[in-house]
N, C-alpha and C positions, 0 to 999 in steps of 0.2 A: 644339820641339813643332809640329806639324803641325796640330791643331787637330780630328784625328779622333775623339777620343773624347768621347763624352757622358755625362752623371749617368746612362744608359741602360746602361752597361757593366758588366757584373755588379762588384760587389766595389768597384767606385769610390768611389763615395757613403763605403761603410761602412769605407775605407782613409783617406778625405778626413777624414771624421771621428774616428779614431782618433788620426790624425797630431797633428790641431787640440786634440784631448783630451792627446796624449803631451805636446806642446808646451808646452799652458799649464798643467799639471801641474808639468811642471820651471822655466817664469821663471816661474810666477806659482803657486805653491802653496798660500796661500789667499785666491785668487779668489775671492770670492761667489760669483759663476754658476759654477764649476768645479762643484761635485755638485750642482747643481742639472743642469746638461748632460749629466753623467753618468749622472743617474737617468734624463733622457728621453730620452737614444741608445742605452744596455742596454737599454732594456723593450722 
């Protein structure tokens, strides 16, 4: 990684946090904060 992209790059942010959602979904499926996170990165 080069270091050129920033939370400014369309699509980033909202990929960063799918990933981080997909992730702790499958090791950790009931997480407490999991639908709590869920409800405040959908809305």
């Amino acid at each position: 990684m080069t270091g050129s992209m920033t939370l400014a790059e369309p699509g980033l942010l909202a990929a960063m946090r799918r990933a981080v959602l997909d992730k702790c979904a499958v090791d950790s499926p009931k997480y407490a904060a999991l639908a709590a996170a869920r409800a405040a990165w959908n809305a």
